[in-house]
Every structure is written in structure tokens, then in C-alpha cells.
VOBA-1610 file (N, C-alpha, C; in pm, whole numbers, padded with zeros to 5 digits, always signed):
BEGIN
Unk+00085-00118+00000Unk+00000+00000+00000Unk+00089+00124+00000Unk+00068+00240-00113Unk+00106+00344-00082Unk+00015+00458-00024Unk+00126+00510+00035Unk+00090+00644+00149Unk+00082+00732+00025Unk-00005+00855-00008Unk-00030+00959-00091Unk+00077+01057-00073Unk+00035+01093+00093Unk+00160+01156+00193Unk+00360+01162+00082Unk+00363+01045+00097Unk+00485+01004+00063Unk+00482+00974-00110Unk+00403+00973-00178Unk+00428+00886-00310Unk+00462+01061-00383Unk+00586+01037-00471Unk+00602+01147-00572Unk+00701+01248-00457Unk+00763+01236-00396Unk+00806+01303-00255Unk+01028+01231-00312Unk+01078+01358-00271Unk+01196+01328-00272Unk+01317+01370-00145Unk+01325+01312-00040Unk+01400+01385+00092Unk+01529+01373+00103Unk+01602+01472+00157Unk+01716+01477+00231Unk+01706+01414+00352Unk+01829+01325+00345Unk+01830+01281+00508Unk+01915+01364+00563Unk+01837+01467+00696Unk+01955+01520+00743Unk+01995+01456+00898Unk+01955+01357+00963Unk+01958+01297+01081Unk+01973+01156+01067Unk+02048+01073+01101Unk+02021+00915+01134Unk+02059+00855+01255Unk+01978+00802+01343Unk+01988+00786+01477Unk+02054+00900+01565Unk+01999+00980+01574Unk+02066+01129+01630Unk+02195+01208+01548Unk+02265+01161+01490Unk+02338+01174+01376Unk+02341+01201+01297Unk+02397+01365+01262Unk+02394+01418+01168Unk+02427+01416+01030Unk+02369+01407+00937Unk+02432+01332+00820Unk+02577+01440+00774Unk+02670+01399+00690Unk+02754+01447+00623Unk+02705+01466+00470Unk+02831+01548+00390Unk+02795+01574+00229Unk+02871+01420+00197Unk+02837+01404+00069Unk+02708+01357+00043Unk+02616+01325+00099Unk+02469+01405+00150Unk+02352+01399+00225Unk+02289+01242+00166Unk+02286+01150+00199Unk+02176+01037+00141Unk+02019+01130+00103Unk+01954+01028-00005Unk+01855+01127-00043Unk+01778+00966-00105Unk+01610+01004-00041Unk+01493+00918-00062Unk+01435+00964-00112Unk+01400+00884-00239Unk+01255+00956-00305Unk+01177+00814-00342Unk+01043+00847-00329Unk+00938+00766-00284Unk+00826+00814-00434Unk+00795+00676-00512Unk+00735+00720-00605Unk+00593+00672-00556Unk+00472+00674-00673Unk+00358+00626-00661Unk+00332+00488-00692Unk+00410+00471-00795Unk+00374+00255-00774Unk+00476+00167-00669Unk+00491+00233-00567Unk+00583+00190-00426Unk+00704+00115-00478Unk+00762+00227-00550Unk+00907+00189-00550Unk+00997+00316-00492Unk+01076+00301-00417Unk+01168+00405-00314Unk+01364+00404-00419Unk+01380+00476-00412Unk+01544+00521-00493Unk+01587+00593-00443Unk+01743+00607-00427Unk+01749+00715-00344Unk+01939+00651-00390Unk+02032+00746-00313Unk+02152+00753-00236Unk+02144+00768-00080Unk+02290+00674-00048Unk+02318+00666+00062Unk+02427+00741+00118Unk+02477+00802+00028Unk+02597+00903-00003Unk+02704+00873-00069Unk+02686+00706-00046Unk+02797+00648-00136Unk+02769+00558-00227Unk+02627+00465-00202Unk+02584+00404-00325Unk+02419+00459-00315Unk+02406+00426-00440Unk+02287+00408-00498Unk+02151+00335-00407Unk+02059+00329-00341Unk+01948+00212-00310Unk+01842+00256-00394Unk+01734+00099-00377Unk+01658+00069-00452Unk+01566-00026-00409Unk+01438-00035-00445Unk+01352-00139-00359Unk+01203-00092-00344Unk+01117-00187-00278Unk+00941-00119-00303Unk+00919-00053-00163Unk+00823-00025-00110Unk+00812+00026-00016Unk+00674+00009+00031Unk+00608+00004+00118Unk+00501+00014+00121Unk+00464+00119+00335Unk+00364+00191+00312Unk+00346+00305+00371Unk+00178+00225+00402Unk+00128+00282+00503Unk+00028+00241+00608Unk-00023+00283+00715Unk-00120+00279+00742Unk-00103+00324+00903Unk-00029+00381+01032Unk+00079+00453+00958Unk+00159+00525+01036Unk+00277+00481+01065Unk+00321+00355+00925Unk+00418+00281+00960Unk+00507+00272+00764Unk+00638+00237+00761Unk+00646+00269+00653Unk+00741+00174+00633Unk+00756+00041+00566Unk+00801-00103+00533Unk+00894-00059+00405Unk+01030-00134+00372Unk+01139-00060+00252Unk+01135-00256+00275Unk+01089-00295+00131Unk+01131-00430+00096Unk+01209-00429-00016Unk+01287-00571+00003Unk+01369-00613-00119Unk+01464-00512-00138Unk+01528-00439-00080Unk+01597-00277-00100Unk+01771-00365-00104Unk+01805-00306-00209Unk+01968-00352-00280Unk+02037-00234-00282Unk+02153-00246-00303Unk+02225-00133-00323Unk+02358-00179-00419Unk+02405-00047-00460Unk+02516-00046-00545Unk+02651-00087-00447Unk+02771-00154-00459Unk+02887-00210-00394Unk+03024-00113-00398Unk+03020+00019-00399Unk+03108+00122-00416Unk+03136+00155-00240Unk+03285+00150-00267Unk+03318+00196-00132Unk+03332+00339-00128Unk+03374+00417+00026Unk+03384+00535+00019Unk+03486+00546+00119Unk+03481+00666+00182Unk+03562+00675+00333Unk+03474+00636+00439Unk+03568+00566+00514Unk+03517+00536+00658Unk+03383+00595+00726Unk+03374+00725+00732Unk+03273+00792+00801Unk+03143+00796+00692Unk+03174+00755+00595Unk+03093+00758+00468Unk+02995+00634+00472Unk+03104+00517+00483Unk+03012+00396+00489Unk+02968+00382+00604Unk+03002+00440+00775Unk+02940+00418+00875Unk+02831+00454+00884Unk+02819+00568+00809Unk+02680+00650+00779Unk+02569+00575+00710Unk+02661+00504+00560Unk+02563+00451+00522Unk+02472+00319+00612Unk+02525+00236+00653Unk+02540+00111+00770Unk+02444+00167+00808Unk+02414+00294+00881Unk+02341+00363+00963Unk+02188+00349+00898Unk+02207+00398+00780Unk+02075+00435+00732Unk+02018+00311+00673Unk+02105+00183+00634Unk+02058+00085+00596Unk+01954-00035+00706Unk+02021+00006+00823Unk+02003-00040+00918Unk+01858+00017+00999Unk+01811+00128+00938Unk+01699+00174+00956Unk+01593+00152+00858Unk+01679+00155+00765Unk+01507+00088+00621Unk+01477-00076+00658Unk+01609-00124+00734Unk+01574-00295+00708Unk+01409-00303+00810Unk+01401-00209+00864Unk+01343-00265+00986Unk+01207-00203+00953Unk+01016-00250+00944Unk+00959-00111+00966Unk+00916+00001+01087Unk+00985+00113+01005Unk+00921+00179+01112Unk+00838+00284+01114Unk+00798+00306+01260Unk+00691+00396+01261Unk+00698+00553+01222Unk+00622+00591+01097Unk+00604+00726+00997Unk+00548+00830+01043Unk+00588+00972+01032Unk+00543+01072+01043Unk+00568+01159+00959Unk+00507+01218+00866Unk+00488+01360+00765Unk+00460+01435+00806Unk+00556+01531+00897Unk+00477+01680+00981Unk+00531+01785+00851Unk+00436+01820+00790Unk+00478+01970+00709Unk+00620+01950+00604Unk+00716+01990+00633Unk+00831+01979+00606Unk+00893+01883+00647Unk+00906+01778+00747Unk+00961+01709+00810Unk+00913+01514+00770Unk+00972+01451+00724Unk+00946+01350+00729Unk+01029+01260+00890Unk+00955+01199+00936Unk+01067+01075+01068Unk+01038+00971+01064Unk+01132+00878+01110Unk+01056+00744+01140Unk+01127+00707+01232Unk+01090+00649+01334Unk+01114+00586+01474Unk+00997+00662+01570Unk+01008+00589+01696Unk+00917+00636+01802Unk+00915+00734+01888Unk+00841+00778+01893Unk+00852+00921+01968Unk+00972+00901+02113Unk+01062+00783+02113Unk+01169+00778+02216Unk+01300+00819+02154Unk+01274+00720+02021Unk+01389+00733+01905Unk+01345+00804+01788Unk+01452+00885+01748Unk+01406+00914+01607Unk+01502+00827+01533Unk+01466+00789+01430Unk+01576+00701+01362Unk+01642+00762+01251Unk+01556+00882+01185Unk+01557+00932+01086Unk+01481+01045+01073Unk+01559+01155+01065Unk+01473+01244+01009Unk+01514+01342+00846Unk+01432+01404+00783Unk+01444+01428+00617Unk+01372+01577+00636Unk+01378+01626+00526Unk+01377+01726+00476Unk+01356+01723+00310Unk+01215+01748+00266Unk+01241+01758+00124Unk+01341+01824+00003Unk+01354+01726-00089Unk+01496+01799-00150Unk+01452+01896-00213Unk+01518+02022-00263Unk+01546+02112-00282Unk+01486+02282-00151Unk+01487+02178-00044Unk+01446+02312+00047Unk+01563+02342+00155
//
């Protein structure tokens, strides 16, 4: 199921697990037949997605095998490690998150703002 919220939507990640992202910013964009694309800063991801009830599922999600620097791929690790899992969605205005109001796991910013 796609979220409306999210379908046609392209974000900056600027947070992952409290952690501020670095340049190259990873960047999600979320189409309408629930497929998600994006960068991680260092490779490419890819995969369906499906959005729900306040919860937002990244299946089958692959990525490109390009290394980077150290702080580059820890980052990425980071953010991969947050799509594997679903979690719980919020679209406030400008702000996309996902994790629980204890954790944020992620937070975005649409691209070009």
C-alpha cells in the first residue's frame, strides 16, 4: 500500500539515529507505484516500499557495492540499518521521521528546500 503523503516526494536525510548526516547527504525519493530510490551518499538504493497506518516497510531494497571513506560507509550502515526494519512514519509539514517518539531514527527534509 502506498501512502499519498509520501508517493512522488523526494528527501534529504539530514539525521540518522541522532546523527547528523555528512555531504554527500543520502537522499529518498518515494514514487507512486511503491518503489523508493534514493543515495546513501555512497551508493545508490533501490527497492518497493510500502506506507500504512503510520508505519512505513522498505522491501527487497539492494544497493550499489562502491566503497567510500570510513565515516561515509558508517553512515551509510546507519541508514541501511533503519530501512531494514519497519518503522513507525510521520509527515509533519516539512519534516518526514521514522522511529518512536523515544527514538528518532531518521529524520528528512524535502529535497530542494
Amino acid at each position: 500500500m502506498v501512502d499519498e503523503v509520501l508517493a512522488g516526494t523526494t528527501w534529504v536525510v539530514e539525521q540518522v539515529g541522532g546523527v547528523v548526516t555528512t555531504d554527500p547527504r543520502p537522499q529518498l525519493s518515494f514514487d507512486a507505484e511503491g518503489r523508493v530510490t534514493g543515495s546513501t551518499g555512497v551508493n545508490r538504493v533501490m527497492g518497493r516500499y510500502e506506507a500504512a497506518d503510520g508505519m512505513l516497510a522498505v522491501l527487497d531494497a539492494a544497493t550499489t557495492r562502491m566503497a567510500g571513506p570510513p565515516e561515509a560507509m558508517e553512515q551509510e550502515q546507519r541508514l541501511l540499518a533503519v530501512l531494514s526494519e519497519p518503522q513507525p512514519l510521520v509527515v509533519d509539514g516539512d519534516h518526514l521521521r521514522l522511529g518512536d517518539a523515544e527514538t528518532v531514527a531518521l529524520l528528512a527534509r524535502p529535497a530542494g528546500t
